[in-house]
C-alpha positions as CSV (number, residue, x, y, z in Angstrom):
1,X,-9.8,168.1,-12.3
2,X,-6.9,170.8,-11.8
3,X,-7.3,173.6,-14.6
4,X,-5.0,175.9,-15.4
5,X,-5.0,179.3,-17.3
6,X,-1.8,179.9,-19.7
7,X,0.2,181.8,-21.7
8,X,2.1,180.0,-24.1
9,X,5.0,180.8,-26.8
10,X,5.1,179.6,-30.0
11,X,8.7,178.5,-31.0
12,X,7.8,176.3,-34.0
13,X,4.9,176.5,-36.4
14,X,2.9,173.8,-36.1
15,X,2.9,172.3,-39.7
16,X,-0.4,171.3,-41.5
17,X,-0.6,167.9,-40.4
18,X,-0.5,168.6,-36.9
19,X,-4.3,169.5,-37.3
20,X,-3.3,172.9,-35.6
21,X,-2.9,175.7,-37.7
22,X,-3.3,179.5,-37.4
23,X,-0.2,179.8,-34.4
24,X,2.8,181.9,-35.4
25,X,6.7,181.3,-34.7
26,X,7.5,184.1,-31.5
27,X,3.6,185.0,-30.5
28,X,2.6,184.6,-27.4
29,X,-1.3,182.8,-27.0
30,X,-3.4,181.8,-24.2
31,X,-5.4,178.5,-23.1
32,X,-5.9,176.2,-20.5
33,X,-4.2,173.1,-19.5
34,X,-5.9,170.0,-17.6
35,X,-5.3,166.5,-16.6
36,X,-2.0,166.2,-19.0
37,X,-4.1,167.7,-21.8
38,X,-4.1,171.6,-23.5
39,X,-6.5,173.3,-25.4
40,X,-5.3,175.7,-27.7
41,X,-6.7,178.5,-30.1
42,X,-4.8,181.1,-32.2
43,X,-7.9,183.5,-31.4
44,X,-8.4,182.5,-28.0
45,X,-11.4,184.0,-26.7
46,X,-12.2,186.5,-29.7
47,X,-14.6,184.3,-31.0
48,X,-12.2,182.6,-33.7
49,X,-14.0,178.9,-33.9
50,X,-13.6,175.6,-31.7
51,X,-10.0,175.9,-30.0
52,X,-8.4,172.1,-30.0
53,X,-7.1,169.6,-27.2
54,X,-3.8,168.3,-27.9
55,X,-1.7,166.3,-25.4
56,X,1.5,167.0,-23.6
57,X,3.8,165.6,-26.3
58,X,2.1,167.7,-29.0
59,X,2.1,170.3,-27.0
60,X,5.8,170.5,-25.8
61,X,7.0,170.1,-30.1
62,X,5.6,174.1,-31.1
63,X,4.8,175.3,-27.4
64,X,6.1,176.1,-24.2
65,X,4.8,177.4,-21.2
66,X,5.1,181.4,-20.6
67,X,3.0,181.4,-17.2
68,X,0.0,179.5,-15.8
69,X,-2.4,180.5,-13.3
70,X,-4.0,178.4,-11.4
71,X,-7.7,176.9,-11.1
72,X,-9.6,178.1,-14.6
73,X,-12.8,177.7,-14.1
């Protein structure tokens, strides 16, 4: 399974049916990406709740990829 560690931009707002809420137009988050999947959080890793898989196409309509790192663990 290849993981990734990323940073990601926000350059739409997800709107409330998307089932992803909390991300901001122009801020700049952090999650993982795997097997053509992302998980996302607005509070990544400050204890903000469950962060949510989403796949590519999802992704790619509010999000694009800042940098990645590889092999999250």
């Amino acid at each position: 399974m290849d993981r990734f560690k990323i940073k990601f931009r926000c350059f739409a707002e997800p709107s409330s049916q998307s089932g992803i809420r909390g991300f901001k137009k122009d801020q700049i988050y952090e999650g993982r990406s795997f097997n053509g999947l992302y998980e996302v959080h607005p509070a990544w890793g400050k204890g903000g709740g469950a962060s949510k898989m989403i796949d590519q196409r999802t992704f790619e309509k509010y999000f694009k990829i800042e940098k990645e790192k590889v092999a999250a663990h």
